[in-house]
C-alpha positions as CSV (number, residue, x, y, z in Angstrom):
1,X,25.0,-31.3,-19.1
2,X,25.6,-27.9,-19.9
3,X,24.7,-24.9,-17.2
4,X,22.7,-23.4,-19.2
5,X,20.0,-26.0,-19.8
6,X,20.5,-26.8,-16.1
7,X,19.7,-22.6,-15.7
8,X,16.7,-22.9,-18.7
9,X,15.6,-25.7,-16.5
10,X,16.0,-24.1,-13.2
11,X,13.8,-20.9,-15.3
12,X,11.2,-23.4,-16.6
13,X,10.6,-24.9,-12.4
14,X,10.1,-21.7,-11.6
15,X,7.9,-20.4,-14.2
16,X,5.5,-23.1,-13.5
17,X,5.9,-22.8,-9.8
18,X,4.5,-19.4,-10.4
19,X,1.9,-20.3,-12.3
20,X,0.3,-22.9,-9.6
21,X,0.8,-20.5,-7.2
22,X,-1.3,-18.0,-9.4
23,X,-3.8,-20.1,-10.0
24,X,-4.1,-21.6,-6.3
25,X,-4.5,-17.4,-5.6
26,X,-7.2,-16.8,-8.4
27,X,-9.1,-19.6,-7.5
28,X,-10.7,-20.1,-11.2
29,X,-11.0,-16.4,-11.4
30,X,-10.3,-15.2,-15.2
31,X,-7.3,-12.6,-15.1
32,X,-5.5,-11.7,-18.4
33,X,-2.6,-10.2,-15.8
34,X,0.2,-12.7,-16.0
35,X,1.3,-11.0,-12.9
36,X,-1.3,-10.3,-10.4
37,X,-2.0,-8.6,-6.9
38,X,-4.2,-9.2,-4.7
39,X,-6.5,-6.1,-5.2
40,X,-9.6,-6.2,-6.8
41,X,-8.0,-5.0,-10.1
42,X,-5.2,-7.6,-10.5
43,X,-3.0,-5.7,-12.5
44,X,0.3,-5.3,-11.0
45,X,1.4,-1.4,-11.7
46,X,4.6,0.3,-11.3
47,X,4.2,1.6,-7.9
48,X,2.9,-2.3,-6.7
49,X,6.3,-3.7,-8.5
50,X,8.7,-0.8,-7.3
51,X,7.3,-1.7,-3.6
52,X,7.9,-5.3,-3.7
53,X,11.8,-4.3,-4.9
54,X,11.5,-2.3,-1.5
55,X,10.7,-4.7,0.4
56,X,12.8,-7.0,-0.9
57,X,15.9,-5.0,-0.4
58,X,14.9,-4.6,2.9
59,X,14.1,-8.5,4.0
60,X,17.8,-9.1,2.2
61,X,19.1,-6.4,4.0
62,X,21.1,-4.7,1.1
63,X,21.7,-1.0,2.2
64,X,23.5,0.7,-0.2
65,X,22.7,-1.4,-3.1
66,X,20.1,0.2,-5.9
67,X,17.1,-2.4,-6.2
68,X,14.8,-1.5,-8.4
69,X,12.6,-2.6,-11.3
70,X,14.7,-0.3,-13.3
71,X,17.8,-2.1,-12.1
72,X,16.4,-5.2,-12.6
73,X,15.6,-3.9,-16.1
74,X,19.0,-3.3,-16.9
75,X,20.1,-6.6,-15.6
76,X,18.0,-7.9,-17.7
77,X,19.2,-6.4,-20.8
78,X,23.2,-6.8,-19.5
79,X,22.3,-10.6,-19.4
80,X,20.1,-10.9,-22.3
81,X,23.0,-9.4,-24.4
82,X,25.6,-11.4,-22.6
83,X,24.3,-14.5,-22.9
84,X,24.2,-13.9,-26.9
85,X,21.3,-11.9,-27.7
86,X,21.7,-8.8,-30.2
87,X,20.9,-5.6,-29.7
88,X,17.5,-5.6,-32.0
89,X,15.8,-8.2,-30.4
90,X,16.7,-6.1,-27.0
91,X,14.9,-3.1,-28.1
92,X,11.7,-4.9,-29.3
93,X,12.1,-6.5,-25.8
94,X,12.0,-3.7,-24.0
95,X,9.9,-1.6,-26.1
96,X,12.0,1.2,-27.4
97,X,10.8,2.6,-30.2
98,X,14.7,4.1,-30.8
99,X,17.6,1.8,-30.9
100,X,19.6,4.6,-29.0
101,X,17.1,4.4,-26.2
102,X,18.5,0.8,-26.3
103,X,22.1,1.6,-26.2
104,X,21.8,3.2,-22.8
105,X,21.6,-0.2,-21.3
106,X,24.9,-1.6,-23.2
107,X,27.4,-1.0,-20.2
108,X,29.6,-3.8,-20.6
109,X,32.8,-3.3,-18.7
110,X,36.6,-4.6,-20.4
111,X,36.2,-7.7,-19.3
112,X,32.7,-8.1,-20.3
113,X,33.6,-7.7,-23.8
114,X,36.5,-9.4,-23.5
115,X,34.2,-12.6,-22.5
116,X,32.1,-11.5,-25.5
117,X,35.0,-11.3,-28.0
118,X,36.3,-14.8,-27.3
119,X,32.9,-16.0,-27.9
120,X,31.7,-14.4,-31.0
121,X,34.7,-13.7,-32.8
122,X,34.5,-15.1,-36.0
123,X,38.1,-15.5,-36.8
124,X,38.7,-17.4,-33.9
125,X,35.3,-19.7,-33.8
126,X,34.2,-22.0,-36.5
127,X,30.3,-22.4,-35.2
128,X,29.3,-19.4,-37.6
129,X,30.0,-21.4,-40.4
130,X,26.9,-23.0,-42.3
């Protein structure tokens, strides 16, 4: 089996982990918030999200290390492109209305594109063909 379905899966456990978690919280409760807090409001905002990165950085113990949402967005984006998604589909992801936006959050390093290179090169790969 490949990693990545073994990953996909390992997404997909968590997901629904989540989701009975969320529902065991809400206790029948309608919320439209996919991600919720406990105040009355449910929404989760920026500064809710940016202090849960805090504290996690703390419980892992990572000083020096930037742990953000904003990180985590740009992890996001590295992977999402890494793992062969294209640079549109990123921006409508993220929600930039300007693909340039977008292109601040294409930082792949030599051997990054390298890796990509070997993989989407068409004259050494045959899966583009039809």
């Amino acid at each position: 089996m490949r990693l990545s379905c073994l990953l996909n899966r390992g997404k997909v456990r968590a997901l629904r982990q989540y989701m009975r978690m969320r529902a065991d919280f809400l206790q029948d409760e309608s919320c439209e918030w996919l991600f919720v807090t406990p105040r009355a409001e449910r929404k989760m905002t920026d500064s809710c999200l940016n202090m849960l990165f805090t504290k996690l950085k703390k419980e892992l113990s990572l000083v020096g290390e930037k742990v953000s949402s904003h990180t985590w967005r740009h992890t996001f984006a590295k992977n999402y492109l890494l793992n062969g998604g294209d640079v549109f589909s990123l921006q409508e992801i993220l929600g930039h209305a300007d693909i340039e936006t977008t292109k601040g959050y294409l930082n792949l390093n030599e051997e990054e594109i390298k890796m990509q290179h070997a993989k989407f090169n068409p004259l050494d790969n045959t899966r583009w063909l039809y």
